[in-house]
Each structure stands twice: as C-alpha cells, then as structure tokens.
VOGU-3710 file (C-alpha; in Angstrom, 3 decimals, decimal comma):
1> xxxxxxxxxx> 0,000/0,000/0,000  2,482/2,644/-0,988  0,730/5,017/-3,216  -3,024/6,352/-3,911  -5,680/6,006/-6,309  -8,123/8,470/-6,821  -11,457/5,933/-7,268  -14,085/8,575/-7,750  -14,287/12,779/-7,590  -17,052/15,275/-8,147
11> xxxxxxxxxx> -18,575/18,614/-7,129  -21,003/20,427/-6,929  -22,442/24,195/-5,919  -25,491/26,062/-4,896  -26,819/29,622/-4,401  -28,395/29,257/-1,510  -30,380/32,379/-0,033  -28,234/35,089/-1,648  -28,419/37,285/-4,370  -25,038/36,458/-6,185
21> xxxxxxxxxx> -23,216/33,060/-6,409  -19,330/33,957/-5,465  -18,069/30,484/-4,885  -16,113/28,988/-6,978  -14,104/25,339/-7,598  -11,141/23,832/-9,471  -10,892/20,473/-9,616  -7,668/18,427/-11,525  -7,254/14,582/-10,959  -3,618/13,635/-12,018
31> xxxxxxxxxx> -4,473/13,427/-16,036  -5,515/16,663/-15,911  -3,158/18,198/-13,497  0,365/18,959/-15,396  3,395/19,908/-13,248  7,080/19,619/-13,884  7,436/17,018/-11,154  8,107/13,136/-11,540  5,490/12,904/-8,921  1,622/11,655/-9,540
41> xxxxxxxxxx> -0,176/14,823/-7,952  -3,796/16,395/-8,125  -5,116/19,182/-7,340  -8,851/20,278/-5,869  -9,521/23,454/-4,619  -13,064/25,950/-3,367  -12,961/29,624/-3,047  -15,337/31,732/-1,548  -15,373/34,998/-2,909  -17,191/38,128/-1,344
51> xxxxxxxxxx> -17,734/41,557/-2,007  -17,526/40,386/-5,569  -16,833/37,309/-7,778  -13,321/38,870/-9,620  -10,864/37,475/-7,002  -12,602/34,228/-6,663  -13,012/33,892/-10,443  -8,961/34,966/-10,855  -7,942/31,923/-8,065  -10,398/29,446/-9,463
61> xxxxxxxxxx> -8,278/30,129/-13,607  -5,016/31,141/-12,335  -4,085/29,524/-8,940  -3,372/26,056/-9,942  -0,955/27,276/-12,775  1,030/29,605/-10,491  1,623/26,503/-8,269  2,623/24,332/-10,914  4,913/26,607/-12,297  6,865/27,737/-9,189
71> xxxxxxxxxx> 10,026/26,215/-9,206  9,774/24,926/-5,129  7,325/22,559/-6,383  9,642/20,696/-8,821  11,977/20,120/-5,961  9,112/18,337/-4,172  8,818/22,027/-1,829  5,416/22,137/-1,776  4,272/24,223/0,565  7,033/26,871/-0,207
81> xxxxxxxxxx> 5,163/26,819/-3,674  1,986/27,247/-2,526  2,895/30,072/-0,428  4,728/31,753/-3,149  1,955/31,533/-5,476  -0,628/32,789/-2,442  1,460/35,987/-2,879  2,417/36,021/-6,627  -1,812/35,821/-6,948  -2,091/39,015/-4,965
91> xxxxxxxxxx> 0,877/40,695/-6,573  -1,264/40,305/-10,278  -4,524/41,345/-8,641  -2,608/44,772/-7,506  -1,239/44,981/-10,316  -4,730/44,528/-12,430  -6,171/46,758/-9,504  -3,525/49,788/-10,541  -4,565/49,837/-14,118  -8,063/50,028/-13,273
101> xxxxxxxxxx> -8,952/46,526/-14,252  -10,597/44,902/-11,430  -12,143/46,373/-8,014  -10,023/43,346/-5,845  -9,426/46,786/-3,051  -13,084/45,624/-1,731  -13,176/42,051/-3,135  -11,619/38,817/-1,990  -11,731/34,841/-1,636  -10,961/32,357/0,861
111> xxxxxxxxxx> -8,668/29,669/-0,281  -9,146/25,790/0,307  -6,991/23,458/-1,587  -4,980/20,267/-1,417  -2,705/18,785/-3,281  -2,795/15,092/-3,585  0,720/13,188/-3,830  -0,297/10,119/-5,197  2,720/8,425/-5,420  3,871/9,293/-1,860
121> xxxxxxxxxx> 0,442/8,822/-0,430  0,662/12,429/0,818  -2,339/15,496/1,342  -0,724/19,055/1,377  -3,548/21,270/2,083  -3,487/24,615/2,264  -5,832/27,325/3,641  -6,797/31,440/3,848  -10,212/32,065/5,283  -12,673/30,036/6,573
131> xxxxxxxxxx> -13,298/27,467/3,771  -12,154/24,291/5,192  -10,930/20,949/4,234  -11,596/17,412/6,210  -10,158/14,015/5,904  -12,585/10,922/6,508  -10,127/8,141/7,524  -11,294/4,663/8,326  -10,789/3,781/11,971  -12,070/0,543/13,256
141> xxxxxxxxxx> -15,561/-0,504/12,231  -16,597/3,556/11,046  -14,557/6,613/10,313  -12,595/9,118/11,910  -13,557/13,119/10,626  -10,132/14,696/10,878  -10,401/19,077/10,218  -6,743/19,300/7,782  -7,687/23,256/7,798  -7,455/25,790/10,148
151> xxxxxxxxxx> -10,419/28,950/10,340  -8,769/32,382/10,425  -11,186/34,775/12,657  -10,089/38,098/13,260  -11,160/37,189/17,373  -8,802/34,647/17,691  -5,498/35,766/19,716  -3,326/35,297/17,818  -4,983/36,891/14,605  -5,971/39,746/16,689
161> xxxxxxxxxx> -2,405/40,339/17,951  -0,957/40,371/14,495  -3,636/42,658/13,151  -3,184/45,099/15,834  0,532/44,845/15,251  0,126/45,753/11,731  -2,103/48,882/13,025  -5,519/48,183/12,383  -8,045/46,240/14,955  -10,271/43,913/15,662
171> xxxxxxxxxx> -14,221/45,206/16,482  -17,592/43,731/17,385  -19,421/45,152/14,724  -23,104/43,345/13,108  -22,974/40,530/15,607  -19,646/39,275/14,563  -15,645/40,223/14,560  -14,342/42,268/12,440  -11,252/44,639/11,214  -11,189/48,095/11,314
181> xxxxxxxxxx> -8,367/50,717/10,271  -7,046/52,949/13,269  -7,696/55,715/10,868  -9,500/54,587/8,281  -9,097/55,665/4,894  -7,100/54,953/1,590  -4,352/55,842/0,176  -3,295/58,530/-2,837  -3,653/55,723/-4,801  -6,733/54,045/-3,846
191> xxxxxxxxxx> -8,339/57,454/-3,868  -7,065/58,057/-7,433  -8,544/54,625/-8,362  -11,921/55,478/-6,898  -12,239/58,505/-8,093  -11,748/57,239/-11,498  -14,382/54,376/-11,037  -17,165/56,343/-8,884  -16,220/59,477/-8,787  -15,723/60,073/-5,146
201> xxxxxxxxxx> -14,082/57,878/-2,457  -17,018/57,983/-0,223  -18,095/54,073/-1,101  -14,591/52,765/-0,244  -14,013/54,990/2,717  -17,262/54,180/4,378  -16,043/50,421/3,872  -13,031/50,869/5,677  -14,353/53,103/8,071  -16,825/50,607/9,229
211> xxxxxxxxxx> -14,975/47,452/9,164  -16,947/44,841/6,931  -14,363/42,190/6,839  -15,134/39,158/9,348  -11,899/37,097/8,380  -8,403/37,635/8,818  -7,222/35,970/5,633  -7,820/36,192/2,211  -6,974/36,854/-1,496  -7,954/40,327/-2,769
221> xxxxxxxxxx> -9,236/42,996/0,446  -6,274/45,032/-0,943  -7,580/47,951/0,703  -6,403/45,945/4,032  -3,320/45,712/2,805  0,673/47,492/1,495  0,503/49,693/0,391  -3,228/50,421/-0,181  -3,365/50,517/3,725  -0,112/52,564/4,381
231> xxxxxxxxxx> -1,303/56,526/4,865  -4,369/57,271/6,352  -5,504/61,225/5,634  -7,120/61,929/9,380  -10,021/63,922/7,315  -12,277/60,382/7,001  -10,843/58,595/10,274  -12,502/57,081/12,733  -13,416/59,342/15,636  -13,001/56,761/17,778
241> xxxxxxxxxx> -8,817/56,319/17,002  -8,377/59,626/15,093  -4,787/61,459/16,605  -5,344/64,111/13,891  -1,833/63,148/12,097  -1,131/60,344/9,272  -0,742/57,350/10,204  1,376/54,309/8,536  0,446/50,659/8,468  3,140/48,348/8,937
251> xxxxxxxxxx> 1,902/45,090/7,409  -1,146/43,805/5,984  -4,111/43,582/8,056  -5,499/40,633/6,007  -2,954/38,360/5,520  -2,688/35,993/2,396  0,391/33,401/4,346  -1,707/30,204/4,868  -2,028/27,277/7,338  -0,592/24,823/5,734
261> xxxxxxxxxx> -0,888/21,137/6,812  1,373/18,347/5,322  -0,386/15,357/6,465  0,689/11,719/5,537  -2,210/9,492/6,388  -1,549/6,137/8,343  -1,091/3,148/6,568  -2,172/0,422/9,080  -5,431/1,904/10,555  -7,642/0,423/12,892
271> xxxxxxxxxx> -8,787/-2,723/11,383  -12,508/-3,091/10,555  -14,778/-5,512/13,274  -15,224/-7,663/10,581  -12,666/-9,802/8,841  -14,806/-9,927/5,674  -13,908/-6,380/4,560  -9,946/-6,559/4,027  -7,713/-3,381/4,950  -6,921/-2,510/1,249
281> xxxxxxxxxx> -10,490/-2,230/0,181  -11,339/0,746/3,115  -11,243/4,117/1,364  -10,637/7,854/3,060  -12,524/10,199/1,776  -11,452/13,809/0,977  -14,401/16,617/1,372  -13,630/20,237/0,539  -16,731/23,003/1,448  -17,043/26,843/1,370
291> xxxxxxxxxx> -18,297/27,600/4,768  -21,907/27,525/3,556  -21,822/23,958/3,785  -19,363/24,284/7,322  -22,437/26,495/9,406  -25,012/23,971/9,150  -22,801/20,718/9,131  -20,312/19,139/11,668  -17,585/17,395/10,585  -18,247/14,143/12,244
301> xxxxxxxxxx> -21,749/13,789/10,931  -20,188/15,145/7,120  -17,815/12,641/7,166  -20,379/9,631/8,328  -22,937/10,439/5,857  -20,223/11,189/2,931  -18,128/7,604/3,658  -21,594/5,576/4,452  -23,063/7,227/1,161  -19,448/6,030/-1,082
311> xxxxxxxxxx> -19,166/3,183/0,539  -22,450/1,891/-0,719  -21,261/2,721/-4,418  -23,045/5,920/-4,426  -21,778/8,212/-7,007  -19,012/11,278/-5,153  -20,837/14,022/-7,236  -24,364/12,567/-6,075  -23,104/12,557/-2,513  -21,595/16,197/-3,186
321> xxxxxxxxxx> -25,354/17,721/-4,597  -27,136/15,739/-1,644  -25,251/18,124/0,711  -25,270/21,207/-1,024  -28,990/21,192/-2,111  -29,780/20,245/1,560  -27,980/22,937/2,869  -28,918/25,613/0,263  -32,427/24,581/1,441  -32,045/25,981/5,026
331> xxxxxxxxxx> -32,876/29,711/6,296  -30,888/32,165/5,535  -28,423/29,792/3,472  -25,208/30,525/1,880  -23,084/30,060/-1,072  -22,742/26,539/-0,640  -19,792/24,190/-2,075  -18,620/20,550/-1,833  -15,401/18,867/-3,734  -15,579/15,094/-2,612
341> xxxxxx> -12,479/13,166/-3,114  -12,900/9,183/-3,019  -9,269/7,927/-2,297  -7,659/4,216/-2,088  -4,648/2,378/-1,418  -2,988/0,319/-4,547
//
C-alpha cells in the first residue's frame, strides 16, 4: 500500500439564499493536473469569494498554474510553492487593480486546496479564510472526521495580535468580529482609483471606516493591505482612534500566508470488526466546502454520511449535490460548495 488512487471525484455548488453566487471550484485529478514534477499529484480546490466574484473567479483560472509553475514545487517544496503563489496571486490582482482593471481593493476569496501526492500517499492542504478541508479516515468498524484546515477569525489571539501589530483592529461590529483601520481611509492611490471608477471615495471609505471584513485571511481585500493601507488622511478617520496626524500601516491587516498542513495518512489503521472487509479495500474520503456547507454541518456527521453514502457505491458528485442542495435549502443559506475526493490504497 504505498501510493493512492483516486477511485471517484465530483462537485457540486449552490446559491443558496443570496443574491449572487461567489463560490467557486477547481478540480484536476492527475491526467488533468500537469506539473514539472516526476510525482503523480492532483489538485482540488473551493474559493469563496465576497464583495464580488473577480478574485474568486482569478484563483479558481489562475491559482493552480502559479503553483505548478513555481520552481519549489519541482523540488518536491510544496508548501514553499503554494505560499509563493498565495502571494504572486495578490501581486497580479494589484497589479490589475492599478490599471483600473478589477475592483479586488473591496473584493476577496478564501482559499481551500490540497494537493494530492499520489505516489507518496501524501495530502498538502493549504488554507486562507474560513473554507475548510476534512479528511474521513477509516478507523475501526466507522470513520474518523479529521479538520486538515485551520479557520482564520479576526477574534482569535493570535490573529488579533498580528492585526493590531500591523495597526488596524479587531471590532464587534453586526454581531460578529471584524477589522477596522485605526484611521480609516485609503491611500493617494486608492483614492485616485476610486475617483476614477465612482467618482468620489465615499463608497470605499465608508467600507473601511466601518470594518466589513469578518476574516483575517484572504486573497484580494487590498484595501487591508501594502501599500493600499499605508497613509491614512485623518479627514475620514474614525473618531473613535483619530490622533489628527497620518498614520502608517506596517503590514497587511489581512494576511494571504496560509495554514498549511502536510499530512501523511496512516497506513495500518484500525482494522474493521469484521474480517470480511480486508484493509486494502477501506477508502478515506477527501471533502472540501465553502463555509456555507461548514455552518449547518459538523464534521463528524459530514464525514459519516459522505463515507456511508461512497461506501455503498453511491456516485461522489451525487453525494456532493445531496449536501449542497440540503444545505442551500435551510434559512438564511449561503453560497454553498462541496469537492468530494474518493481515495484508495494500490
């Protein structure tokens, strides 16, 4: 049992309750996946975009290439080149966002993807935001739900003291957590951008001012960002923090470095209860969800109903619309997502 086999994929996506549908999905099993690197790898991803669908949109064309291409990732560094393409991604939406070609200052995506080493049996996952990623590995008679992902809330301490460090903070604003500015506003840039697109910079300014951003990483949110979020004019600040001067941000306050988890599943788990269903045949079962599926689900539950439902033969992209269209059915639904990966040993 020293490699993987991907048995069956699929995917699938609903609107839910909302106006817009800003997630988006990638999805490459090895045939389709081509990287410079002797190894067997795949690649599935989910982005949740909001404020807009242009950063989500960008990740779900562009991502997978950037990774493939960085260099790290023919030298088997993987996580080096998915944090270098993270940041390359955000470099080309500035860049687009200078020459007036996108509006990525107020827009952004969460990040959930994995890499699957099929030849070394190996999951790198990597995460921004609160999309998340779970493993269900077999572990005596059921399975075990095991979270490879790690939510990034602007509450939690450590999130909070790096956003604070940066110069912004962290605010109870419409019943959740958010980030503010410590004097809100834009730069000469950002105000020459807006300007251009709305002819004031009252939309972007409010924004800011209020503090509308509930996670502490993501693609796009430039305005949270260098150098978008580097002099603050004290004429728009919040009264609150205003010390009549400029002020300069020293780092982003919405970071795009992501939790990365290299995880190399077991190769002897728990053996079943009965001897009629040999080791080899068990399967683990990937499931990737935008966090419309993650509010009304549990993992544990997600992972029982998702290995019960493959195990019986039932198609992965079946499985994947039984959970989105039952979530997208409940008040005041989400975006909802599902990737579900059906893995074996060979």
């Amino acid at each position: 049992m020293g490699q993987f086999s991907i048995l069956d994929w699929g995917v699938a996506t609903e609107q839910g309750s909302r106006a817009h549908q800003e997630d988006r999905y990638t999805c490459l099993p090895p045939d389709q996946f081509s990287t410079p690197t002797p190894q067997n790898l795949a690649y599935f991803a989910v982005y949740d975009g909001h404020g807009g669908i242009d950063v989500a949109d960008h990740a779900r064309k562009t991502l997978h290439n950037r990774i493939a291409a960085n260099l790290s990732l023919a030298n088997g560094e993987y996580e080096n080149a998915i944090s270098n393409a993270l940041k390359e991604q955000d470099q080309q939406l500035y860049r687009d966002y200078a020459a007036g070609m996108n509006d990525a200052a107020e827009i952004g995506s969460t990040v959930a993807l994995c890499l699957v080493d099929l030849t070394a049996r190996e999951l790198i996952v990597a995460n921004i935001g609160d999309s998340h990623i779970v493993l269900a590995e077999p572990e005596g008679s059921g399975y075990r739900p095991r979270r490879l992902t790690r939510s990034h809330a602007p509450s939690s301490p450590g999130e909070k003291a790096r956003i604070e460090k940066a110069g912004g903070y962290v605010r109870r604003s419409a019943g959740d957590n958010r980030i503010g500015m410590q004097n809100s506003t834009l730069t000469a840039h950002s105000t020459n951008y807006m300007m251009k697109k709305e002819g004031s910079i009252d939309i972007l300014s409010r924004r800011q001012k209020k503090g509308t951003i509930n996670m502490s990483r993501a693609l796009g949110d430039l305005q949270y960002k260098q150098p978008l979020n580097e002099s603050i004019p004290t004429h728009i600040a919040n009264a609150e923090t205003s010390t009549g001067c400029f002020t300069a941000a020293k780092a982003d306050f919405i970071s795009n470095t992501p939790h990365i988890n290299h995880y190399i599943p077991p190769t002897d788990p728990l053996p079943p209860s009965s001897a009629a269903e040999p080791l080899s045949k068990r399967k683990s079962v990937l499931i990737l969800a935008t966090d419309g599926v993650g509010n009304f689900v549990n993992d544990a539950p997600l992972c029982e109903f998702v290995a019960e439902k493959t195990s019986l033969g039932v198609r992965a992209e079946d499985v994947a619309k039984e959970i989105v269209g039952d979530c997208a059915e409940k008040r005041g639904s989400d975006n909802c997502t599902c990737v579900v990966v059906v893995m074996g040993d060979v």
